[in-house]
BALUMKOL-902694 format. One record per atom (N, C-alpha, C): residue in one letter; x, y, z. Coordinates in steps of 0.05 Angstrom, whole numbers, plus 5000, padded with zeros to 4 digits. Layout:
N
aXYZ/...
***
This chain:
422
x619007462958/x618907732949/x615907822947/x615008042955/x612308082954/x612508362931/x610708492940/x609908672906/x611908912915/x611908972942/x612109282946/x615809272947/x617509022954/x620008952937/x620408942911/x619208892905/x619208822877/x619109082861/x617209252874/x616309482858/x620109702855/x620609622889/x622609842892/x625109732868/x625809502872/x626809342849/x627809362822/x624609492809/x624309522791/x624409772784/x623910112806/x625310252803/x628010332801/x630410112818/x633010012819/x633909962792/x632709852779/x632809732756/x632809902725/x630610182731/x630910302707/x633110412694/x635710462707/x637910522686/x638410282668/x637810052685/x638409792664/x636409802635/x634209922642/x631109842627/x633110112602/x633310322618/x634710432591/x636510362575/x638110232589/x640710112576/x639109872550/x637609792563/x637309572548/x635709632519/x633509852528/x631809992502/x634310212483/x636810172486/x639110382480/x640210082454/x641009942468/x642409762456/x640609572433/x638109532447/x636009472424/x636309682394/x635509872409/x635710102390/x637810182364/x639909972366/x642110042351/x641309932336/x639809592332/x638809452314/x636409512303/x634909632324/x632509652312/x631309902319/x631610172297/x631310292323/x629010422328/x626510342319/x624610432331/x624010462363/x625410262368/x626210152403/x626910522418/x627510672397/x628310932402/x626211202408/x624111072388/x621711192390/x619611202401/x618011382417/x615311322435/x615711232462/x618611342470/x618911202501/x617411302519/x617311642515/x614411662535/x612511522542/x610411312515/x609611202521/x609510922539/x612710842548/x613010602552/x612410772592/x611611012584/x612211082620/x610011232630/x606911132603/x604711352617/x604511642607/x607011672595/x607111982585/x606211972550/x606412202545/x605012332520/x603712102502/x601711942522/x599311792513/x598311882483/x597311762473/x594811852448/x592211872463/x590412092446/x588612092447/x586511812449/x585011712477/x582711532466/x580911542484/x578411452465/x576611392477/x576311212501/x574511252520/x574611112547/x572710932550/x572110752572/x570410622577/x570110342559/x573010242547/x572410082531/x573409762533/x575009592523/x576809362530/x579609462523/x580809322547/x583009382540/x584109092534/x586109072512/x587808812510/x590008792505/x592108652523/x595208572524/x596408482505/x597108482488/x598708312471/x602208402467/x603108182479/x606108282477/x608008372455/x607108152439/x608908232413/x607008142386/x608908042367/x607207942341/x605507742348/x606207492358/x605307402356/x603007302371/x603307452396/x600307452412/x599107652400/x600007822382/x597207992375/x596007872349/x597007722325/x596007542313/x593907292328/x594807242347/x593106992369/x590507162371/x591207432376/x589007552392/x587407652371/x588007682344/x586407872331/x582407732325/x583207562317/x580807402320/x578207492346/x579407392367/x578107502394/x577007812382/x579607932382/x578908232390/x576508372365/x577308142334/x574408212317/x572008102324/x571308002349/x568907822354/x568508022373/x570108132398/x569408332419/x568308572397/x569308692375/x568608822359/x565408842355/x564908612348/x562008592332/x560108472351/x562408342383/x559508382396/x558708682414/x560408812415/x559409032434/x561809192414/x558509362404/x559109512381/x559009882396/x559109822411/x558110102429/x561410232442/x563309982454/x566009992453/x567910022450/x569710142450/x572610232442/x575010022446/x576309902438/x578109772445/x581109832439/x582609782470/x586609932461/x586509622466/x588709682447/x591509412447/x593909562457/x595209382468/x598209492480/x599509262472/x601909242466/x604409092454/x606409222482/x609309072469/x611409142485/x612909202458/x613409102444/x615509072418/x614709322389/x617309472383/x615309572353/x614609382332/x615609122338/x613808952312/x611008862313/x610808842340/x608508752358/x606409032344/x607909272354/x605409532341/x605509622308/x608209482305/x607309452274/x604109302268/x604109102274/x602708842267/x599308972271/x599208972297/x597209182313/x595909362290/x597509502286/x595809752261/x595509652248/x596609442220/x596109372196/x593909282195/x592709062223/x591708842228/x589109092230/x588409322237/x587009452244/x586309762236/x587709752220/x587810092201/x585510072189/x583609872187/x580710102178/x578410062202/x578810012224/x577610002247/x578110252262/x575610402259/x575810712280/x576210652309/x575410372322/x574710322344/x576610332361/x578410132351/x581710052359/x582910202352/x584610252378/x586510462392/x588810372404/x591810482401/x594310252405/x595310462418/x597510372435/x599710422448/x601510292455/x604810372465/x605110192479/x604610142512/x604709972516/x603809842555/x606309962573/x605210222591/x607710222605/x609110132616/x611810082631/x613009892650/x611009822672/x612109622684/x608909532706/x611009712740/x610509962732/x611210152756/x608010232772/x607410242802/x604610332803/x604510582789/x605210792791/x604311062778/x603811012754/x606210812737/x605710832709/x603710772701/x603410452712/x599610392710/x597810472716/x597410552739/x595510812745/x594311122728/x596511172721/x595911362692/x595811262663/x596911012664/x595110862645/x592110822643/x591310672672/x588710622675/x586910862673/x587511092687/x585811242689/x585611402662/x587811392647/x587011422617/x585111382603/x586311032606/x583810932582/x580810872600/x581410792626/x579010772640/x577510482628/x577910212634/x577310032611/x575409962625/x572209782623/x571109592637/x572209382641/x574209242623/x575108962630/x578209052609/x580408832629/x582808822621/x582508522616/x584908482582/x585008232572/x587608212581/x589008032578/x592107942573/x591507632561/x593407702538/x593807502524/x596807232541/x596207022532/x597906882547/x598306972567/x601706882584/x602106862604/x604007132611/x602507302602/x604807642603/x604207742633/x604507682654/x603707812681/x605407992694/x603908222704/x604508432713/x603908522730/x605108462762/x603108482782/x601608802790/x603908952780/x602309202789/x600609302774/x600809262747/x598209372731/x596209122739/x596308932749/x593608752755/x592508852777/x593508942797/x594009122830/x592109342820/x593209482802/x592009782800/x589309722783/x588609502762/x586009412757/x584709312784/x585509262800/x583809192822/x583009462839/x585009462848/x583609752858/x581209902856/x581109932824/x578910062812/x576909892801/x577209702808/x574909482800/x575009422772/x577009382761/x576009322736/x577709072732/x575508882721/x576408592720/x579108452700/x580508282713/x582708292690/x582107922679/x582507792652/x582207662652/x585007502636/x585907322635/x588307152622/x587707072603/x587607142579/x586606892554/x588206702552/x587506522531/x589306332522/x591406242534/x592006342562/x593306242585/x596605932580/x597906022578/x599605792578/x601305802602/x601905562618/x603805572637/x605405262646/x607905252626/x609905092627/x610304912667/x611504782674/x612004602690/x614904862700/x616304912675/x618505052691/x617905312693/x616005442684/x614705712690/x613305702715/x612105562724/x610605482745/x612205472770/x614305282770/x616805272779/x618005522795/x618205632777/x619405942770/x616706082791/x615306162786/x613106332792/x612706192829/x612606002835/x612405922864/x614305952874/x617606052861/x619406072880/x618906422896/x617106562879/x616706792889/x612706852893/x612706592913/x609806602928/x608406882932/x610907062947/x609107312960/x608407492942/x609607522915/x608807652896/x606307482876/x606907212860/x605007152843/x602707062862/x601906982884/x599506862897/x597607172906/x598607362919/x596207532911/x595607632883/x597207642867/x596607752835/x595707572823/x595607222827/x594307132809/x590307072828/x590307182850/x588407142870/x586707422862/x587707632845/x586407832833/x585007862812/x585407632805/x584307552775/x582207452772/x580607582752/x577707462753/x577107232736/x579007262715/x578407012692/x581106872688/x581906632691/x583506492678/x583106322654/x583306372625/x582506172608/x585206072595/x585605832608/x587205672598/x587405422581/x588905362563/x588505132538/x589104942550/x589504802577/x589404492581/x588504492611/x588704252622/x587104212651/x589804192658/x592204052648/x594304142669/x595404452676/x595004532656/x596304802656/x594604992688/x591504932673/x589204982704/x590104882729/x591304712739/x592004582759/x594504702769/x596604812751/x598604962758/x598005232768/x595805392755/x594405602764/x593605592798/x592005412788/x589905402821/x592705332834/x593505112839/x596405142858/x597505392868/x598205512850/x599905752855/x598205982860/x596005932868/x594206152885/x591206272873/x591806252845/x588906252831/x586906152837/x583806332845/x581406192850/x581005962836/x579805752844/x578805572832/x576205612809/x574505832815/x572705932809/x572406052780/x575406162786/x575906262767/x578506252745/x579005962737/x579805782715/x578805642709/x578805642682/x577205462663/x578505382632/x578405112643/x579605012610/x577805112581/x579305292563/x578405302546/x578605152521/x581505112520/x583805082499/x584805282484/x585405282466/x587505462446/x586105522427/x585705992420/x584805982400/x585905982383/x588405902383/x589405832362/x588405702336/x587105422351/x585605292326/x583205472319/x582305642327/x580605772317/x581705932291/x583705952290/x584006082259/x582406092224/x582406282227/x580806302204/x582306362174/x582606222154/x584006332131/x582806462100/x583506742101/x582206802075/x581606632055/x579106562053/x578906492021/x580106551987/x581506881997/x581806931971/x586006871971/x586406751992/x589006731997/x590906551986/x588706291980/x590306121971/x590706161938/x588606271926/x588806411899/x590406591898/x590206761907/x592306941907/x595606921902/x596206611917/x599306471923/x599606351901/x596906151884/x597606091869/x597506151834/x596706411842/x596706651817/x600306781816/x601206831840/x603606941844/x605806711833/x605206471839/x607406301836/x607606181806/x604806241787/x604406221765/x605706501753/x605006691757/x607606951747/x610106881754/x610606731766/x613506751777/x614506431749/x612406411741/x612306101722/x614405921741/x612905851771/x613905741792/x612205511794/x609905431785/x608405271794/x608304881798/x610904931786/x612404571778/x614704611797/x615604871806/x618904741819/x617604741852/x619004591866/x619304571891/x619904781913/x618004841928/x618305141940/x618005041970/x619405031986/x618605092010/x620505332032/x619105312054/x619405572069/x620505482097/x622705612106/x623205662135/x622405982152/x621105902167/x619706142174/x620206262209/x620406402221/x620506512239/x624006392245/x625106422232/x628406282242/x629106612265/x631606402276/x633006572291/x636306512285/x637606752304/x640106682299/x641306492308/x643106282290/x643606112285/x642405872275/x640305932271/x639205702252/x638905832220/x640006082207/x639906132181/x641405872161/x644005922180/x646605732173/x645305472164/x643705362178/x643505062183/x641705052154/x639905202157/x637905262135/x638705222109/x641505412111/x641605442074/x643205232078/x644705062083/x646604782084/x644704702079/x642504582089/x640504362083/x639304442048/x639104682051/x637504832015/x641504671998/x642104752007/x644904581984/x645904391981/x644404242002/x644603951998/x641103931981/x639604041982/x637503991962/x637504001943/x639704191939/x639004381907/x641404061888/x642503951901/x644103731890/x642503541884/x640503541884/x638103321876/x635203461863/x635103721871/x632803871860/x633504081853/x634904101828/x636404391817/x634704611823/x631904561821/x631004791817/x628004861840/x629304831861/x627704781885/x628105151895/x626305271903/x627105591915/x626305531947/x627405721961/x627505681990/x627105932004/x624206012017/x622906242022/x624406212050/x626306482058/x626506452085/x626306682101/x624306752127/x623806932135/x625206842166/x626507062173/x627507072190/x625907272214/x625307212252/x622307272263/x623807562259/x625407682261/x626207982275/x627408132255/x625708332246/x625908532223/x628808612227/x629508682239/x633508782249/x635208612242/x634308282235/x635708242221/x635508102194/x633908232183/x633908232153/x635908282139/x637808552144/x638808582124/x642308362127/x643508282153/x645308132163/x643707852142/x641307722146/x640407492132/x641307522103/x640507722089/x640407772055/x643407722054/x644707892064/x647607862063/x649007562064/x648007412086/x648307182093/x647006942065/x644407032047/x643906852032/x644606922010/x645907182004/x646607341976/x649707221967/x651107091996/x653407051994/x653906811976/x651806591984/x652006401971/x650206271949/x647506461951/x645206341929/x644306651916/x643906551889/x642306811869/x639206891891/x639407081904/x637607231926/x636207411917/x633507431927/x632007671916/x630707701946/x629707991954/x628708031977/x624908051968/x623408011984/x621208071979/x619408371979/x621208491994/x620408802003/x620808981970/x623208821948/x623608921929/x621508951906/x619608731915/x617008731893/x618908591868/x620208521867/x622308351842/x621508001838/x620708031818/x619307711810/x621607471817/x621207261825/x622107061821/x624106971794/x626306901792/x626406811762/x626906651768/x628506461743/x629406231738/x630306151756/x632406271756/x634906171779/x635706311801/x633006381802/x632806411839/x632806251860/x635406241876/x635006041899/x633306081926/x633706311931/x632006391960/x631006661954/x628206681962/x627106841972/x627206992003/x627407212007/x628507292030/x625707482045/x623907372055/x621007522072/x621207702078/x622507942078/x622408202097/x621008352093/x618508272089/x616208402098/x613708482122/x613408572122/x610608492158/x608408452151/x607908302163/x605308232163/x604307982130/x605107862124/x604907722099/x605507422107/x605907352133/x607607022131/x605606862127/x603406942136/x601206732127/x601406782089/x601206962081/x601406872045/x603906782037/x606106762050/x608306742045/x608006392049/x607206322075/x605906042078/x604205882049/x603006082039/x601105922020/x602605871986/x604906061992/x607206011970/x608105701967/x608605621989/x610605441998/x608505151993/x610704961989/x608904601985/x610204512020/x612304652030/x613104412057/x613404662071/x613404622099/x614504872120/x615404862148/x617905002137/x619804892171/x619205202188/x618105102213/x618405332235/x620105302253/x621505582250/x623705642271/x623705662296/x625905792300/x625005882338/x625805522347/x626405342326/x626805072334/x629204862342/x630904972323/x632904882315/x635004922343/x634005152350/x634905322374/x634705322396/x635205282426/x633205322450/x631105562456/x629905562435/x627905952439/x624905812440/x624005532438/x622005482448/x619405412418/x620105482399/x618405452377/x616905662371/x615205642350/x613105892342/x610505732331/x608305932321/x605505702323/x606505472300/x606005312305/x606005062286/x603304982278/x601005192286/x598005192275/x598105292246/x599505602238/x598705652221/x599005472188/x601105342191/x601505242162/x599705032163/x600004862190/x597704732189/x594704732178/x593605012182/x590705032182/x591105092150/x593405142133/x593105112099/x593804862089/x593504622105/x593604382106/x597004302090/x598304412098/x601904432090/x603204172116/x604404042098/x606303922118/x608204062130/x609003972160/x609904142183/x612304012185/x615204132192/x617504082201/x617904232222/x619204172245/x620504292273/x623204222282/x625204372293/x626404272294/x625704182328/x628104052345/x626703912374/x626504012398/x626704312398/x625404572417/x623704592416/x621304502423/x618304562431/x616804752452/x618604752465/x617604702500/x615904952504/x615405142483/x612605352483/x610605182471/x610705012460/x608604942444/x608304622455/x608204472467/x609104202474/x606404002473/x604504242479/x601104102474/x600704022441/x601104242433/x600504382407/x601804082391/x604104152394/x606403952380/x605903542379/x605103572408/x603803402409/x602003192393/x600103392389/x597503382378/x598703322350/x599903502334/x600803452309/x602303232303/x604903252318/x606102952315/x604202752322/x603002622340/x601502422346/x599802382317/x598402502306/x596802602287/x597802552257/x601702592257/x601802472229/x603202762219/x601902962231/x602103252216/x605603342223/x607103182235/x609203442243/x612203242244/x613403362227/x616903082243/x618503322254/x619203232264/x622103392276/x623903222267/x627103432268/x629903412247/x630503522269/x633203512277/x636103532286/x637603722284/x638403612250/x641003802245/x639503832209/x642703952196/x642504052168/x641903682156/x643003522165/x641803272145/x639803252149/x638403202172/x635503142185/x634103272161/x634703592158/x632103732156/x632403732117/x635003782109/x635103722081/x634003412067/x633203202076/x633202892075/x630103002086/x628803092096/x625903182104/x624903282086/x625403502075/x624503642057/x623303522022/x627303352017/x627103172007/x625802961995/x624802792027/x622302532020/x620502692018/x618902892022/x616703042021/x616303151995/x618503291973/x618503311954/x618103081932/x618902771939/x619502601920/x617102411936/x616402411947/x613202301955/x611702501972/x610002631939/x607602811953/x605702691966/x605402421958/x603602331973/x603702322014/x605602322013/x606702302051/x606202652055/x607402792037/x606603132036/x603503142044/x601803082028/x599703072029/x597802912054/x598902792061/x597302632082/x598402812107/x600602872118/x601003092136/x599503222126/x599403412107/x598003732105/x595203582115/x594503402104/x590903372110/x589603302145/x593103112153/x592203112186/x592503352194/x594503542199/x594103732208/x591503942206/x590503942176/x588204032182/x585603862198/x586203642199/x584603522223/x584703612242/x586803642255/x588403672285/x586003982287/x586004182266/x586304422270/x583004372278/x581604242267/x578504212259/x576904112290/x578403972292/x578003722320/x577803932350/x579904132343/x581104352375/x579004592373/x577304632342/x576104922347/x574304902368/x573705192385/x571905232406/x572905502420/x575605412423/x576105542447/x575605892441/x575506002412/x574206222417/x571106302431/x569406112420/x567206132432/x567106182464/x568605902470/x567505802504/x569606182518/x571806292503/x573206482510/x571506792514/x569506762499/x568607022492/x565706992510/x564806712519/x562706692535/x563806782564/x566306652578/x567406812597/x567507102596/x568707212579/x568807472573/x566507672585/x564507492571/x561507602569/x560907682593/x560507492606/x560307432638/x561707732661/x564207722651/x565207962661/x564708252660/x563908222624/x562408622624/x559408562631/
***
């Protein structure tokens, strides 16, 4: 398949693209709102001549925020858009950025040429970012055109993505042959690049800014001021975080087989997709004394679960917690960062779906920082020894912050490429 199939394709394709932003929409329905923008039309107002950066959803724009406050403060003369695909993604975006005049959001139109094209000539950027592996051949096509350099951050590319991507040569080998910067987190991942048509020239192992994370100082006070109002600071708290559907189930089974040995253990659970918050509450109201967090309602006694539905808070919601299971695991959906609890030196649970994260995971397990569980015994019997020997608690939380200490750079060596390009 080459681009100009592909393109027609994908015009073929937009009653589906509606269908699908229709049916989103029932659950969530901001999915309803701002579709012009998903097509180039009734843009916002912005300034031109600035960076532009990709970030698909939440969680590449969390990856990215860091970066994008360092592009900030080094070229202070600049404007910078973010584009998401998701409204949680542009939730995240603003919060992360509401007292920054600079930064400017939208969403990223479909990758149609016209659409990108009146994108580009919108914002008019010197350099295009994309976070991970979000590729788009025709908005990379129409940055070329006009010369303006596109670069890959934090680059990840799986064995079966790769796979995937060479069965359609005539499309990804000129689009990734367009590219000026590849910064990718391992030398295999680089080698899958260059294969599949990427200059040699232009990939370079950075690693993951992930470990570059930075955590408020005033954060961890903060959690443990809250959990002292909540006169929480003796019972057993830990957190399942970014779950999906069908791992709620497994979750609260394991919290009731806890609560049979730790009466008074609470169980923070945030589920990744705001749409289904209120299906979860329902789901943990049925069986445990529930309080939501959006309610501003203290903790009591005999509170069993806490329910996250809030945005933007999982990192303080993290610093609540003594143990922390990340979702996205339990499930085939690939995992979610297993950095952040880490870098508050928290012991890490997974369940044995990695395969987004498999470096990352790596590193932690090898390291001491991370077990993976199975099922509802696995992860209840986990939780468990970790509660009744803090000391094993403790020695994960402290490797992992090793792990995290050992990987920083890759913002640096990221933003020196960067450099290079404006």
């Amino acid at each position: 398949m080459n681009r100009t199939l592909y393109t027609l394709l994908f015009h073929l394709g937009l009653p589906l693209v509606a269908l699908r932003l229709f049916l989103r929409s029932r659950k969530a329905p901001a999915y309803a709102k701002r579709i012009g923008e998903r097509f180039a039309m009734n843009l916002p107002a912005m300034r031109q001549g600035g960076i532009w950066v990709h970030a698909v959803s939440v969680g590449e724009s969390i990856a990215a925020a860091p970066m994008i406050r360092a592009l900030l403060q080094a070229y202070p003369q600049l404007p910078i858009t973010i584009t998401c695909m998701t409204p949680t993604g542009s939730e995240r975006v603003r919060a992360m950025f509401a007292d920054e005049p600079r930064v400017q959001h939208c969403y990223l139109p479909y990758d149609l040429p016209w659409a990108a094209g009146r994108f580009l000539d919108h914002v008019q950027p010197k350099l295009a970012v994309i976070m991970e592996t979000e590729l788009w051949p025709n908005h990379i096509h129409q940055c070329a055109k006009r010369g303006i350099a596109v670069a890959l951050a934090n680059a990840r590319l799986s064995e079966r993505s790769a796979r995937g991507y060479a069965r359609f040569a005539g499309l990804t080998r000129p689009m990734l042959a367009e590219m000026s910067l590849i910064a990718v987190q391992t030398e295999a991942e680089a080698e899958r690049f260059r294969q599949l048509g990427a200059r040699a020239e232009c990939v370079q192992v950075t690693g993951s800014i992930k470990f570059d994370l930075r955590i408020d100082e005033q954060l961890l006070p903060r959690a443990r001021a809250l959990r002292e109002q909540w006169q929480a600071g003796q019972r057993p708290v830990w957190i399942a975080a970014s779950t999906h559907e069908g791992e709620d189930e497994v979750i609260l089974a394991a919290h009731r087989q806890l609560l049979e040995h730790h009466a008074d253990a609470l169980l923070i659970l945030v589920p990744r997709h705001p749409e289904r918050f209120n299906a979860v509450f329902e789901l943990c109201a049925a069986q445990f004394p529930t309080i939501r967090r959006s309610s501003a309602e203290p903790v009591a006694a005999d509170t069993a679960v806490l329910l996250g539905d809030t945005m933007g808070e999982l990192l303080f919601l993290y610093a609540l917690a003594d143990i922390v299971f990340v979702g996205g695991s339990l499930v085939p959906n690939g995992g979610h960062n297993l950095l952040e609890p880490a870098a508050l030196s928290l012991p890490v649970i997974s369940g044995p779906h990695l395969f987004n994260f498999l470096e990352i995971a790596a590193l932690l397990r090898d390291a001491g920082a991370l077990q993976e569980v199975d099922d509802t015994q696995g992860l209840a019997a986990e939780i468990r020894r970790l509660i009744e020997l803090p000391q094993d608690a403790r020695r994960m939380g402290e490797a992992g912050r090793a792990v995290m200490k050992a990987n920083q750079g890759a913002l640096q060596r990221l933003l020196e490429g960067l450099g290079r390009l404006l």
